[in-house]
C-alpha positions as CSV (number, residue, x, y, z in Angstrom):
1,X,0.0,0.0,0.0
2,X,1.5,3.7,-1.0
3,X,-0.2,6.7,-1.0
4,X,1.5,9.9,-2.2
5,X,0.3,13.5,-1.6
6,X,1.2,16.0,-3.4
7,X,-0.1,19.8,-4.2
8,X,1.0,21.6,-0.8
9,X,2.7,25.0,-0.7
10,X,2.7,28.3,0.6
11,X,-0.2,30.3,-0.4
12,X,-1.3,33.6,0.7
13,X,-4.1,34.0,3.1
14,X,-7.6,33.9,0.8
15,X,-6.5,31.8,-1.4
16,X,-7.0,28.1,-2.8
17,X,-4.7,24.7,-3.5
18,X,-5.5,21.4,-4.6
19,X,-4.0,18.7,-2.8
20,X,-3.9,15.3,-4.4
21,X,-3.0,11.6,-3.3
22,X,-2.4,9.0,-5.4
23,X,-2.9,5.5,-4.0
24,X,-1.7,2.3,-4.7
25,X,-1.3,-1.3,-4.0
26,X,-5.1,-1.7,-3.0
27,X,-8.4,-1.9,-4.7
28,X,-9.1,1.8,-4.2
29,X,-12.6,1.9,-5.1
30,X,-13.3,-0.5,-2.8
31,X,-12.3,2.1,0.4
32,X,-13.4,5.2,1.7
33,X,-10.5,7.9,1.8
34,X,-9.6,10.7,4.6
35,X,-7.2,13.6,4.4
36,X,-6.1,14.7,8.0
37,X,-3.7,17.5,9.1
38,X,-1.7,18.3,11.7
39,X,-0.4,21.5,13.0
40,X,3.2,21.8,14.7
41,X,2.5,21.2,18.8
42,X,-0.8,20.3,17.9
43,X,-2.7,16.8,17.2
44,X,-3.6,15.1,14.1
45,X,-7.2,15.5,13.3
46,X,-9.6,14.5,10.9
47,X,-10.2,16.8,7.6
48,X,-12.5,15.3,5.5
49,X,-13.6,11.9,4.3
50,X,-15.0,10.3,1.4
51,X,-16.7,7.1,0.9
52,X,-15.5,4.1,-1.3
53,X,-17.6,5.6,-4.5
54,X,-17.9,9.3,-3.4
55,X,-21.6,9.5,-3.1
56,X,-20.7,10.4,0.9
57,X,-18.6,13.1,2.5
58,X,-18.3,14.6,5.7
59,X,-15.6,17.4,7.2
60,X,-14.6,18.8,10.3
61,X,-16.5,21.9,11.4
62,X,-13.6,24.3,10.3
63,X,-13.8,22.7,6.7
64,X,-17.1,22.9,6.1
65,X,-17.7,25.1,3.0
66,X,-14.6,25.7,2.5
67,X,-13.0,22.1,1.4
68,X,-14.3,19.9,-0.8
69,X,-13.0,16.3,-0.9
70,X,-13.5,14.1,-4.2
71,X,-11.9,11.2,-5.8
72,X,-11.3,9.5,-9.3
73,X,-11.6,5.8,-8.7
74,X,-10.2,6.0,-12.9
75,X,-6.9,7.6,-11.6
76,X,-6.6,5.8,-7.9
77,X,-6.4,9.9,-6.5
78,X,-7.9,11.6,-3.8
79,X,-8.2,15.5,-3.7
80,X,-8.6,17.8,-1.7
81,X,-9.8,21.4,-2.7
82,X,-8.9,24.3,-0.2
83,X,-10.5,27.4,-0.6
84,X,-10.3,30.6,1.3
85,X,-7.6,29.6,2.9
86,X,-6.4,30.6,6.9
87,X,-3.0,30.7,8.8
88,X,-5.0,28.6,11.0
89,X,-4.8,26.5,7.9
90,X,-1.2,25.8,7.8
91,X,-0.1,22.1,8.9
92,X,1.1,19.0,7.0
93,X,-2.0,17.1,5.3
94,X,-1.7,13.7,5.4
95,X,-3.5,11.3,2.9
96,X,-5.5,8.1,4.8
97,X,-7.3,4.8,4.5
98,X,-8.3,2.1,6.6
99,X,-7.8,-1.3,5.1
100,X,-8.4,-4.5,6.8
101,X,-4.8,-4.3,8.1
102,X,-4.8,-1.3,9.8
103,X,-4.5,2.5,9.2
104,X,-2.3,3.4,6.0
105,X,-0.6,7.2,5.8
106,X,1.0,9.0,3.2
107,X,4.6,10.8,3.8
108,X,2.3,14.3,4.2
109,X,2.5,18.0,2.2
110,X,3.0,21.0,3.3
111,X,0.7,23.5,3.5
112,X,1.6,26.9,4.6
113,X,-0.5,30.4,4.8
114,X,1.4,33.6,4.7
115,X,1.2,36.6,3.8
Protein backbone atom coordinates (compact mmCIF):
# COMPACT_ATOMS: atom_id res chain seq x y z
CA UNK A 1 0.00 0.00 0.00
CA UNK A 2 1.52 3.70 -0.98
CA UNK A 3 -0.17 6.65 -0.96
CA UNK A 4 1.49 9.94 -2.24
CA UNK A 5 0.28 13.50 -1.59
CA UNK A 6 1.23 16.03 -3.37
CA UNK A 7 -0.10 19.84 -4.22
CA UNK A 8 1.04 21.61 -0.81
CA UNK A 9 2.71 24.98 -0.74
CA UNK A 10 2.68 28.30 0.61
CA UNK A 11 -0.25 30.32 -0.44
CA UNK A 12 -1.28 33.64 0.73
CA UNK A 13 -4.14 33.98 3.12
CA UNK A 14 -7.59 33.89 0.79
CA UNK A 15 -6.52 31.75 -1.41
CA UNK A 16 -6.96 28.08 -2.81
CA UNK A 17 -4.67 24.73 -3.53
CA UNK A 18 -5.55 21.42 -4.60
CA UNK A 19 -4.02 18.75 -2.81
CA UNK A 20 -3.93 15.32 -4.40
CA UNK A 21 -3.03 11.60 -3.26
CA UNK A 22 -2.41 9.01 -5.41
CA UNK A 23 -2.89 5.52 -4.01
CA UNK A 24 -1.69 2.30 -4.73
CA UNK A 25 -1.29 -1.27 -3.97
CA UNK A 26 -5.13 -1.72 -3.03
CA UNK A 27 -8.36 -1.94 -4.70
CA UNK A 28 -9.06 1.84 -4.21
CA UNK A 29 -12.56 1.86 -5.07
CA UNK A 30 -13.35 -0.49 -2.83
CA UNK A 31 -12.30 2.13 0.41
CA UNK A 32 -13.38 5.18 1.69
CA UNK A 33 -10.48 7.90 1.79
CA UNK A 34 -9.64 10.72 4.56
CA UNK A 35 -7.18 13.65 4.36
CA UNK A 36 -6.06 14.65 7.98
CA UNK A 37 -3.65 17.48 9.08
CA UNK A 38 -1.73 18.28 11.74
CA UNK A 39 -0.41 21.47 12.95
CA UNK A 40 3.16 21.79 14.72
CA UNK A 41 2.46 21.20 18.79
CA UNK A 42 -0.76 20.28 17.92
CA UNK A 43 -2.65 16.80 17.19
CA UNK A 44 -3.61 15.14 14.08
CA UNK A 45 -7.16 15.47 13.33
CA UNK A 46 -9.57 14.49 10.89
CA UNK A 47 -10.25 16.78 7.60
CA UNK A 48 -12.49 15.27 5.46
CA UNK A 49 -13.64 11.86 4.29
CA UNK A 50 -15.04 10.29 1.36
CA UNK A 51 -16.71 7.15 0.87
CA UNK A 52 -15.54 4.06 -1.25
CA UNK A 53 -17.58 5.56 -4.52
CA UNK A 54 -17.93 9.27 -3.43
CA UNK A 55 -21.56 9.50 -3.07
CA UNK A 56 -20.66 10.45 0.87
CA UNK A 57 -18.62 13.10 2.49
CA UNK A 58 -18.25 14.56 5.68
CA UNK A 59 -15.64 17.36 7.21
CA UNK A 60 -14.65 18.83 10.31
CA UNK A 61 -16.47 21.91 11.38
CA UNK A 62 -13.63 24.31 10.33
CA UNK A 63 -13.84 22.74 6.74
CA UNK A 64 -17.10 22.92 6.08
CA UNK A 65 -17.74 25.09 3.01
CA UNK A 66 -14.56 25.72 2.48
CA UNK A 67 -12.97 22.12 1.37
CA UNK A 68 -14.31 19.94 -0.81
CA UNK A 69 -12.95 16.29 -0.91
CA UNK A 70 -13.46 14.05 -4.18
CA UNK A 71 -11.88 11.19 -5.79
CA UNK A 72 -11.31 9.51 -9.28
CA UNK A 73 -11.56 5.76 -8.70
CA UNK A 74 -10.24 6.00 -12.89
CA UNK A 75 -6.90 7.60 -11.56
CA UNK A 76 -6.57 5.84 -7.92
CA UNK A 77 -6.44 9.88 -6.51
CA UNK A 78 -7.86 11.55 -3.80
CA UNK A 79 -8.22 15.50 -3.71
CA UNK A 80 -8.61 17.77 -1.69
CA UNK A 81 -9.77 21.38 -2.73
CA UNK A 82 -8.93 24.32 -0.23
CA UNK A 83 -10.54 27.37 -0.58
CA UNK A 84 -10.26 30.62 1.25
CA UNK A 85 -7.58 29.56 2.93
CA UNK A 86 -6.37 30.56 6.90
CA UNK A 87 -2.96 30.66 8.76
CA UNK A 88 -5.05 28.58 10.98
CA UNK A 89 -4.81 26.48 7.92
CA UNK A 90 -1.24 25.80 7.83
CA UNK A 91 -0.12 22.11 8.91
CA UNK A 92 1.07 18.98 6.99
CA UNK A 93 -2.04 17.15 5.32
CA UNK A 94 -1.68 13.73 5.40
CA UNK A 95 -3.53 11.32 2.92
CA UNK A 96 -5.52 8.12 4.77
CA UNK A 97 -7.31 4.80 4.48
CA UNK A 98 -8.27 2.12 6.62
CA UNK A 99 -7.83 -1.35 5.12
CA UNK A 100 -8.42 -4.51 6.79
CA UNK A 101 -4.82 -4.31 8.06
CA UNK A 102 -4.84 -1.31 9.84
CA UNK A 103 -4.51 2.46 9.18
CA UNK A 104 -2.31 3.44 6.02
CA UNK A 105 -0.60 7.17 5.81
CA UNK A 106 1.00 9.01 3.21
CA UNK A 107 4.55 10.84 3.79
CA UNK A 108 2.34 14.32 4.18
CA UNK A 109 2.54 17.95 2.19
CA UNK A 110 2.99 20.99 3.34
CA UNK A 111 0.71 23.52 3.51
CA UNK A 112 1.63 26.94 4.63
CA UNK A 113 -0.49 30.39 4.81
CA UNK A 114 1.35 33.57 4.67
CA UNK A 115 1.21 36.58 3.79
Amino acid sequence: VQLVESGGGLVQPGGSLRLSCLASGFTFSSYAMRWYRQAPGKERELVAYISNLGVNTNYADSMKGRFTISRDNAKNTVYLQMNSLEPEDTAVYYCNTRLTGGDYWGQGTQVTVSS
